[in-house]
C-alpha positions in Angstrom: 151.4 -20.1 -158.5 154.7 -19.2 -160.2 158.0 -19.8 -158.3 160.8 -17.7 -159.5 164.3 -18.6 -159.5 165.9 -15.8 -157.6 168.7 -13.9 -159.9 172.2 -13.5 -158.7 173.2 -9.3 -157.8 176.2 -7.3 -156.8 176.3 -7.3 -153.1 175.7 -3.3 -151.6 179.3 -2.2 -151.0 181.0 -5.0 -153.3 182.2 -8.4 -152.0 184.7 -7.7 -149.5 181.6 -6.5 -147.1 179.4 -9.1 -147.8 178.5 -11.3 -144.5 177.2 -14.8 -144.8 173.5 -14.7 -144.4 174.1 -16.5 -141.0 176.5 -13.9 -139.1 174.2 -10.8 -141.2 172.0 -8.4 -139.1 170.7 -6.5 -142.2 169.7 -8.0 -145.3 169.5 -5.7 -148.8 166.9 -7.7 -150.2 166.2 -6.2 -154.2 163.0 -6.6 -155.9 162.9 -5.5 -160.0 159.6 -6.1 -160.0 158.1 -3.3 -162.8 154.7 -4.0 -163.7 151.8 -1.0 -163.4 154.2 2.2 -163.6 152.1 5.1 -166.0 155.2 7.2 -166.5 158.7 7.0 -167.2 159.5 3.4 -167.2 162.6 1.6 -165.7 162.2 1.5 -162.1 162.9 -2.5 -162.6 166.6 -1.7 -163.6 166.8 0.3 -159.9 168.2 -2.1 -157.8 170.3 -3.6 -159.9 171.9 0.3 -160.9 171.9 1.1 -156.7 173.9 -2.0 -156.0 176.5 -1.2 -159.2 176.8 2.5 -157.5 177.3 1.1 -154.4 180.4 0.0 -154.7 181.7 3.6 -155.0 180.4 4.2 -150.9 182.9 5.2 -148.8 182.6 3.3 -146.2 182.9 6.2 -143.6 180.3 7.9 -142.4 181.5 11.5 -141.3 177.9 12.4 -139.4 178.4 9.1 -137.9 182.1 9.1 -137.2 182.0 5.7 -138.3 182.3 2.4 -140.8 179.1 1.1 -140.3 179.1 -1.6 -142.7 180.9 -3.9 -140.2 178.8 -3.4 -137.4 175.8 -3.7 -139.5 177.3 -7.3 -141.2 174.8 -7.0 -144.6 174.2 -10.0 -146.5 172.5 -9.1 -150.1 169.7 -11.2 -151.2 169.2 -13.0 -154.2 166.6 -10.8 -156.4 162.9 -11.9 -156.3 159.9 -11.2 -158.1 162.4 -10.0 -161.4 160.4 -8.8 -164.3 163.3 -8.1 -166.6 163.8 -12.1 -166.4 160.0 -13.0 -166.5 157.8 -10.4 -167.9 154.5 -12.6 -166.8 155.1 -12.2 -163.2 151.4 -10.6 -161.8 151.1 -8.4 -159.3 149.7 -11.5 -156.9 152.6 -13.2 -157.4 155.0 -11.2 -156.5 153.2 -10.0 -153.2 153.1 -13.9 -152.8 156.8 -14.2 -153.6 157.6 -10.7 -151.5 155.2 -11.3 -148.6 156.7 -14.8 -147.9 160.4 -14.0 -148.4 160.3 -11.1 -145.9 158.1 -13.7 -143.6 161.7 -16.1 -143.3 163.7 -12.7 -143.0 162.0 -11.6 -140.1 161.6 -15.0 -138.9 165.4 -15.1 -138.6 165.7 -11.7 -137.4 167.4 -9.9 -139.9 166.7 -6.0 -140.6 165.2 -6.0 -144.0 166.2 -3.3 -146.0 164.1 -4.1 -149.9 165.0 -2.4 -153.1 162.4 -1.8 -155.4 161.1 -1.9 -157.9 157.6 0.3 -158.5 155.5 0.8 -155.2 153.3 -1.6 -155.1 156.0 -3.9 -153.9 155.7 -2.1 -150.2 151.6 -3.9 -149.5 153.4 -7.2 -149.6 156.2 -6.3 -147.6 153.9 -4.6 -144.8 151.8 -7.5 -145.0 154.6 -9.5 -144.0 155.2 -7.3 -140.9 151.9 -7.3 -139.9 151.6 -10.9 -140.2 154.8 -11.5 -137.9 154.5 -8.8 -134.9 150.4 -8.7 -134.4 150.4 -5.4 -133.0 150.1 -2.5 -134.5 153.2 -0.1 -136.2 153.3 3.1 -138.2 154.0 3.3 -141.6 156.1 6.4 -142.4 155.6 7.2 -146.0 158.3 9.2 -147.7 156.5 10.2 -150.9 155.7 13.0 -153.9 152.4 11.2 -154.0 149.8 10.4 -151.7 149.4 6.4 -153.4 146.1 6.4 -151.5 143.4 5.0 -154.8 141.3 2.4 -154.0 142.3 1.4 -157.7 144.1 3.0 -161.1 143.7 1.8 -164.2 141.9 -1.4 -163.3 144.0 -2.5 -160.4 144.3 -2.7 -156.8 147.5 -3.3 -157.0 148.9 -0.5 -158.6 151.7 1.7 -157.8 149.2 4.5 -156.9 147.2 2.8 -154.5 150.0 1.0 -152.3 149.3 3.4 -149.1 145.5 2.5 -149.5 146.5 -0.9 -149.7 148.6 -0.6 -145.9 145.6 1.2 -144.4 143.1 -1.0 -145.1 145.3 -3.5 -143.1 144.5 -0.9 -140.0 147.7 0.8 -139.9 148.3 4.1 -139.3 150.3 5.9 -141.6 152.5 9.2 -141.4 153.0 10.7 -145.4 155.7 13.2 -145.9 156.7 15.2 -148.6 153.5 14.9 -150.3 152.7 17.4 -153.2 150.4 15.8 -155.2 147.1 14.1 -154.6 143.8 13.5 -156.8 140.3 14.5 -155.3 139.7 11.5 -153.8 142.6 11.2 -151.9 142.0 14.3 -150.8 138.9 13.5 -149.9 140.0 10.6 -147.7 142.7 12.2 -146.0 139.9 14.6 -144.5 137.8 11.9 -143.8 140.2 9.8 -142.0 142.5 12.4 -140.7 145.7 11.1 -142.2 148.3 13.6 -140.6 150.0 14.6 -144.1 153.4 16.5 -143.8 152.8 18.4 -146.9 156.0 19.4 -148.7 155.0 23.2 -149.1 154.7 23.1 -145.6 157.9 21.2 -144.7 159.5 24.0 -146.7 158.9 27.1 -144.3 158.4 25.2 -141.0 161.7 25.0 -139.1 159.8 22.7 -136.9 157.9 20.3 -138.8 160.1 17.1 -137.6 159.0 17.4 -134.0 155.4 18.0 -135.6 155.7 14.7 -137.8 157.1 12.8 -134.5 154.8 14.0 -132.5 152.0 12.5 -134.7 153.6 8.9 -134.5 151.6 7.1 -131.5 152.9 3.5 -132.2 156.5 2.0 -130.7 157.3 0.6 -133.8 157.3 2.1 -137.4 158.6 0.8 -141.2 160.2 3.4 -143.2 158.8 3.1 -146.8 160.4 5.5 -149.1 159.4 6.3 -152.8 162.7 8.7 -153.9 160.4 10.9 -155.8 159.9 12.5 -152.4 163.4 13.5 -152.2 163.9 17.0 -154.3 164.3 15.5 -158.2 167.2 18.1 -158.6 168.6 15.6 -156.3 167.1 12.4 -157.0 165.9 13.4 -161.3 165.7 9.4 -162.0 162.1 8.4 -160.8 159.0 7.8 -163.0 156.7 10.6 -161.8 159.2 14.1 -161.0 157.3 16.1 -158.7 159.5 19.8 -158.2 159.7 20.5 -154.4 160.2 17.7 -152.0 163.1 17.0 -149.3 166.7 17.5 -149.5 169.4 15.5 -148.2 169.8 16.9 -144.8 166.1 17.6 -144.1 165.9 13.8 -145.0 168.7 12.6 -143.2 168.1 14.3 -140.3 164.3 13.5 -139.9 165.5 9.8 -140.7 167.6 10.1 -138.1 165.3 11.3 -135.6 163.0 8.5 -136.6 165.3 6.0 -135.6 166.0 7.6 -132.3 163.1 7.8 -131.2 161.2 4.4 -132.5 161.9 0.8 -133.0 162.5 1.1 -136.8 161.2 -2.6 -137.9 162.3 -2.5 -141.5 162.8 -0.1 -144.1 162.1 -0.1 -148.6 163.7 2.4 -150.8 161.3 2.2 -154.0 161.0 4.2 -157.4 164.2 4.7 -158.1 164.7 4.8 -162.2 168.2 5.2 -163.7 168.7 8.0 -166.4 170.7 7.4 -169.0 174.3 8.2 -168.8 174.2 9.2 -165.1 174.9 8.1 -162.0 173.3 10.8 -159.7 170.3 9.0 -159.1 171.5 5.7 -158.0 175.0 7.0 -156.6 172.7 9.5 -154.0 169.6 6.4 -153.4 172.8 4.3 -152.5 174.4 6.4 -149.9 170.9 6.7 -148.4 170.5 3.0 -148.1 173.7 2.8 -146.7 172.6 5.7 -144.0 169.9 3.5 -143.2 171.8 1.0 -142.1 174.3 3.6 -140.3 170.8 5.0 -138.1 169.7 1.6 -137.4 173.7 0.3 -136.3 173.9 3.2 -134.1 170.3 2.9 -132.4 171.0 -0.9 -131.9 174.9 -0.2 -130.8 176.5 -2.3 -133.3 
């Protein structure tokens, strides 16, 4: 088994926020791990680029009426599972290296907050989860694509098939912003009822948030989120654009709602690949991180 040396990175809001990893509640953990993407290529530069943009935040949250990054004391991991450092990392390894580094995390009970890095990062990451609480929690994908193939392109472990992946552990899932599925994923979502929050519906449904609550029947729930489910005019740096998806304050405030309501367990932000000569994408993936932490602060009253 290979053991990576984990790579030194920009702490999220630059060094005068950084807690020691002792006093931290939240830890930003980043995983560059790029291995199986069948687009446009880069999503191993992501959190690397978010953490660089980062540094831009304000650290005042207007919704909020708040600094949250004091409360919220984040320590920023060393990067695991780096394929722009070792290129012969496989997909077992880092689900190895993934799965046992959010283990310790939760083991020292720090809100985990991981960077990707293409999708497939999320089944080790879950795992993890799973492993720790033994009970069951809903996974509340955030998505363009339904990820639900048993296999693509000769591998389990592919980007595309990471929400297959979490419900064959026996979790339930919740997919929104979904607008674009093959036939068998659609074929599976029929067959196992998976309540999709369709993105053409989202889009002319003033009430689809209390629909997509109302279809959450677990305590607890991890937030995975793949930024091609936010609207690319938004979001355009991702490997697979879908047009359509959320905007900032229909994300924000069914986020919000989310953490209201549930015990919000940990959280990814995956996908996210820069474009050239811009800073939209990773500026905008950035803030959302950092409202993350600003949700979870002010359901935990820190």
């Amino acid at each position: 088994m290979l053991v990576q040396t984990p790579t030194a990175v920009v702490p999220f809001l630059g060094s005068e926020i950084k807690a020691s990893y002792e006093a931290s509640r939240v830890v930003i953990l980043p995983i560059p791990y790029e291995a199986t993407t069948t687009y446009r290529k880069g999503c191993e530069h992501g959190p690397e680029a978010l953490l660089e943009a980062s540094v831009q935040l304000e650290y005042y949250d207007d919704e909020l009426d708040r600094e949250t990054c004091w409360g919220g004391r984040i320590y920023t991991h060393s990067a695991i599972a780096d394929t722009k450092s070792d290129r012969l990392i496989s997909s077992e390894t880092m689900l190895h290296l993934t799965r046992e580094t959010v283990s310790q995390l939760i083991e020292d009970g720090k809100f985990v907050i991981a960077l990707g890095g293409e999708h497939s990062i999320t089944t080790g990451i879950v795992e993890a989860y799973r492993q720790a609480l033994k009970e069951p929690f809903t996974v509340i994908q955030i998505d363009a694509h339904g990820d639900m193939r048993h296999e693509y392109e000769g591998s389990i472990y592919n980007h595309a098939c990471v929400m297959r992946r979490v419900l064959d552990m026996g979790l339930p899932t919740l997919p929104v912003a979904i607008r674009s599925v093959c036939q068998e994923e659609a074929n599976l979502i029929k067959e196992k009822s998976i309540p999709v929050m369709w993105a053409r519906e989202i889009a002319t449904d003033p009430n689809w948030i209390d629909r997509a609550i109302a279809n959450i029947s677990t305590k607890r729930v991890f937030i995975t989120i793949d930024v091609d489910g936010i609207d690319p005019a938004l979001i355009p740096g991702v490997g697979t654009p879908e047009p359509g998806g959320l905007n900032w304050y229909a994300l924000t405030t069914f986020l919000r709602r989310v953490f209201e309501t549930f015990d919000v367990i940990g959280c990814d932000v995956m996908e996210l690949a820069p474009v050239v000569d811009s800073v939209v994408s990773q500026f905008t993936t950035a803030k959302l991180v950092y409202k993350l932490i600003g949700y979870q602060s002010l359901s935990q009253g820190w």
